[in-house]
C-alpha positions as CSV (number, residue, x, y, z in Angstrom):
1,X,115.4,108.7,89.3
2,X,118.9,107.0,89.2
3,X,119.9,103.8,91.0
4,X,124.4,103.9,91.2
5,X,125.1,100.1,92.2
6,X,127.2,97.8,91.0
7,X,126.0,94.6,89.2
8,X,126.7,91.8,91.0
9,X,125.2,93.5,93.7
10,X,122.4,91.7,95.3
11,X,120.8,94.3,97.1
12,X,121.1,96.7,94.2
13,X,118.8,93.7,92.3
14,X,116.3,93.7,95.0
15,X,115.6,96.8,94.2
16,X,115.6,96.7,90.3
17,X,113.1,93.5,91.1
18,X,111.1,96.3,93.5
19,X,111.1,98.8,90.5
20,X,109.7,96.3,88.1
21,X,107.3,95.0,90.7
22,X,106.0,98.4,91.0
23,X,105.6,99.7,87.8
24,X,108.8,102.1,87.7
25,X,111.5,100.3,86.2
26,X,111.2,102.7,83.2
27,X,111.5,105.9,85.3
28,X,114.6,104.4,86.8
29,X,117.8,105.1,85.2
30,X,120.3,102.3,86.4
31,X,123.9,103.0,86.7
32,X,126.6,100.5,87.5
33,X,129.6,101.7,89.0
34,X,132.8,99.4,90.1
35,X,133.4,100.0,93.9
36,X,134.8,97.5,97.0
37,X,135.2,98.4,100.8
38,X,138.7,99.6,100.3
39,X,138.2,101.1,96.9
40,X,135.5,103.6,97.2
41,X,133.8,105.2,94.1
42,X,134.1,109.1,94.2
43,X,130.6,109.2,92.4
44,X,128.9,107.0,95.3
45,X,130.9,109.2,98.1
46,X,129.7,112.2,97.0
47,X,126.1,111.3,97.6
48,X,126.5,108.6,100.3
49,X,129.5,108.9,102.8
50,X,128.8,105.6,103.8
51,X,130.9,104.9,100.0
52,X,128.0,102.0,100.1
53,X,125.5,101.0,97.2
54,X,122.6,101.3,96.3
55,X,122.0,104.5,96.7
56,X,118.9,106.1,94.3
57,X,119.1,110.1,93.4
58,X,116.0,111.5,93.1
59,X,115.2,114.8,91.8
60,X,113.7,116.9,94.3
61,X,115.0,115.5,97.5
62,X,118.6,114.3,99.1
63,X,119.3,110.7,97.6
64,X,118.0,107.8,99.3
65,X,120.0,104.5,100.6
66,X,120.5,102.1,101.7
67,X,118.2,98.9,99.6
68,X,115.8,98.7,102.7
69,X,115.0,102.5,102.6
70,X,114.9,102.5,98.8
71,X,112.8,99.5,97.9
72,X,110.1,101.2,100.6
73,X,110.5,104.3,99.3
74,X,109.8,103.1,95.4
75,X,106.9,100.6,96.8
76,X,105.0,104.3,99.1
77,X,105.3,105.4,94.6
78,X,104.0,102.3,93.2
79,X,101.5,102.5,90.7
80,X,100.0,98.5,91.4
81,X,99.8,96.7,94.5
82,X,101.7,97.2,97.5
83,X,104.5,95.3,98.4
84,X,104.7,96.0,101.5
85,X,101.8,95.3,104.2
86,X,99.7,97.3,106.1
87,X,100.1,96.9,109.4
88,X,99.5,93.7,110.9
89,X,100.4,89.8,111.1
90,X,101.4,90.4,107.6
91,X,103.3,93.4,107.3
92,X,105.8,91.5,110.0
93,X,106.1,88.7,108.2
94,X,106.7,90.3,105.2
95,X,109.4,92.7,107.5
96,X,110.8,89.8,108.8
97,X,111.3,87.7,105.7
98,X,113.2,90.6,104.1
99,X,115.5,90.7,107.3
100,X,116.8,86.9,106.7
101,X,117.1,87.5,103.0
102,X,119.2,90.4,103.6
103,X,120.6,88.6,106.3
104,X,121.9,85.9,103.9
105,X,123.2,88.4,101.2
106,X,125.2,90.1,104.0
107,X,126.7,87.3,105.1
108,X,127.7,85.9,101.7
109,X,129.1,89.0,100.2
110,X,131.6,89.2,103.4
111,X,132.4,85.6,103.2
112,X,133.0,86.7,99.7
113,X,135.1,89.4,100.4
114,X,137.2,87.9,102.7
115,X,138.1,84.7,100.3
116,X,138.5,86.4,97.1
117,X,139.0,90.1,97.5
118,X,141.2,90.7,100.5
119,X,144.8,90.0,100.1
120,X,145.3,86.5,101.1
121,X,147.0,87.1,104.2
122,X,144.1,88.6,106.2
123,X,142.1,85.6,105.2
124,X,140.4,84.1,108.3
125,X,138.6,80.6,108.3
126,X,137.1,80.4,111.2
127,X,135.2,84.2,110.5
128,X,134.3,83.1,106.2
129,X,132.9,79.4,107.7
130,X,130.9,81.5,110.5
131,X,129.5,83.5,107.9
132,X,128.8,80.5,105.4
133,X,127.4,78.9,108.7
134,X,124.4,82.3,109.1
135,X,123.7,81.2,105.1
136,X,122.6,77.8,105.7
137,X,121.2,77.9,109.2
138,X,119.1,80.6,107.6
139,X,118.1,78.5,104.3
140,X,117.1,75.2,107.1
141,X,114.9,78.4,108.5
142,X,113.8,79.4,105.1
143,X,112.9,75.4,104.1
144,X,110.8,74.6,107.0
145,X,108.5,78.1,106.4
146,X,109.1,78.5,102.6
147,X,104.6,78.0,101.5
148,X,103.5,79.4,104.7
149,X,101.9,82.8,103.5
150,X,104.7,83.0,100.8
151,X,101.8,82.5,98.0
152,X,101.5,86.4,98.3
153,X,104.3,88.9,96.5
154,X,106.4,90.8,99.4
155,X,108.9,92.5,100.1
156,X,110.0,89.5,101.8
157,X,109.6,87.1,99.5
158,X,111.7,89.2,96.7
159,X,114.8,89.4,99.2
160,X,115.2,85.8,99.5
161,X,114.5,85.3,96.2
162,X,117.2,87.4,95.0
163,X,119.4,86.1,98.4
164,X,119.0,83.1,96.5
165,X,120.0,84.3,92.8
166,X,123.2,85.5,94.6
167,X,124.2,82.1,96.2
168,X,123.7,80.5,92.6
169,X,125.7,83.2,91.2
170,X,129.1,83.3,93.5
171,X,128.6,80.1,95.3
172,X,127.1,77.6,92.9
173,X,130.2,75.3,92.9
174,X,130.9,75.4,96.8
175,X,127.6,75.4,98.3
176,X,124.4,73.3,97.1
177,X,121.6,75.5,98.9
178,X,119.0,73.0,97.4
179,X,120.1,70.4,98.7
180,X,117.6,68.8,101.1
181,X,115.3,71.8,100.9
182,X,113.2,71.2,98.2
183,X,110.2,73.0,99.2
184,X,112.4,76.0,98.7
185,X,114.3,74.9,95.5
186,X,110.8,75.0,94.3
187,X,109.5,77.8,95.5
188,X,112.1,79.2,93.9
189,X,112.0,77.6,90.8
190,X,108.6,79.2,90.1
191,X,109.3,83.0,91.8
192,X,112.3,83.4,89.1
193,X,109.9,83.2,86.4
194,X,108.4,86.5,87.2
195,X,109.0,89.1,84.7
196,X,111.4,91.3,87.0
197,X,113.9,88.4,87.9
198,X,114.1,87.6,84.6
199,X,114.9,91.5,83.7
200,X,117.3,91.8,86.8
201,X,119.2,88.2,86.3
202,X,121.9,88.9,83.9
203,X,125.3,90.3,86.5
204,X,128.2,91.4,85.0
205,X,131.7,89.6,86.3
């Protein structure tokens, strides 16, 4: 298998974390390819029109994307313990914990976008603040649950953790996520010491 993303891509990390998580991190070749929304990369349009990463090439079968399909596609080959719940209370917990970590890297890599990458003249304040607004109503969400049922490893709790890595990453000087939420900070704190955030932590400018 072959992961095209580009490194400072937090949902191509999620799933490097999911490969590690699941035993396959060896059996996944990872390629990093430069690529915006108005600079499309030819490799990533010939197997995704969508011109969006991560997508992951397999070798028998049409290549998978986007992160959502592909970390539940390598956890259905894992060779430990699921990360992903059955169904029940769990599995939509787990479900819905993934949603608001995506949610925050969505809104963060726009807000992103729009402030650094777009020409300076379509720059629109009141659009990057709502976005940066989505982050932090979502971390005061995060805060008050982070501990409840979080103990176990999920799907969910690996998208906020790397939700998380990507705020310290591109917003460490402009936004303090930890401050007033320390249950999370620590929380935190202890999921990056896992072997696969520690493999997946190093982006490339």
């Amino acid at each position: 298998m072959e992961l095209l993303g580009s490194p400072t891509s937090p949902f191509v990390r999620k799933c490097r974390v999911v490969a590690h998580e699941t035993g396959q991190a060896a059996d996944v070749k990872v390629t990093f390819l430069g690529l915006t929304p108005v600079a499309p990369n030819g490799a990533v349009t010939r197997q995704n029109p969508l011109d969006k990463v991560p997508v992951l090439l397999l070798d028998d079968a049409p290549p998978i994307f986007d992160s959502r399909v592909i970390v539940e596609y390598l956890d259905a080959q894992s060779r430990r313990g699921r990360l992903f719940p059955n169904l029940g209370p769990a599995r939509w917990r787990a479900l819905r914990l993934q949603t608001l970590g995506d949610g925050i890297m969505d809104a963060a890599v726009l807000a992103r976008f729009y402030t650094v990458t777009g020409p300076e003249k379509y720059h629109w304040p009141e659009f990057i603040d709502g976005q940066i607004n989505k982050v932090t109503q979502t971390l005061d969400v995060l805060e008050s649950e982070a501990g409840e049922n979080w103990q176990d490893l999920t799907i969910g709790t690996i998208a906020v953790a790397c939700a998380l890595g990507y705020l310290d990453f591109r917003y460490s000087a402009t936004l303090d996520w930890r401050s007033g939420r320390n249950t999370l900070a620590a929380w935190y704190a202890t999921f990056t010491g896992r072997d696969s955030m520690r493999a997946t932590e190093h982006y490339q400018p």
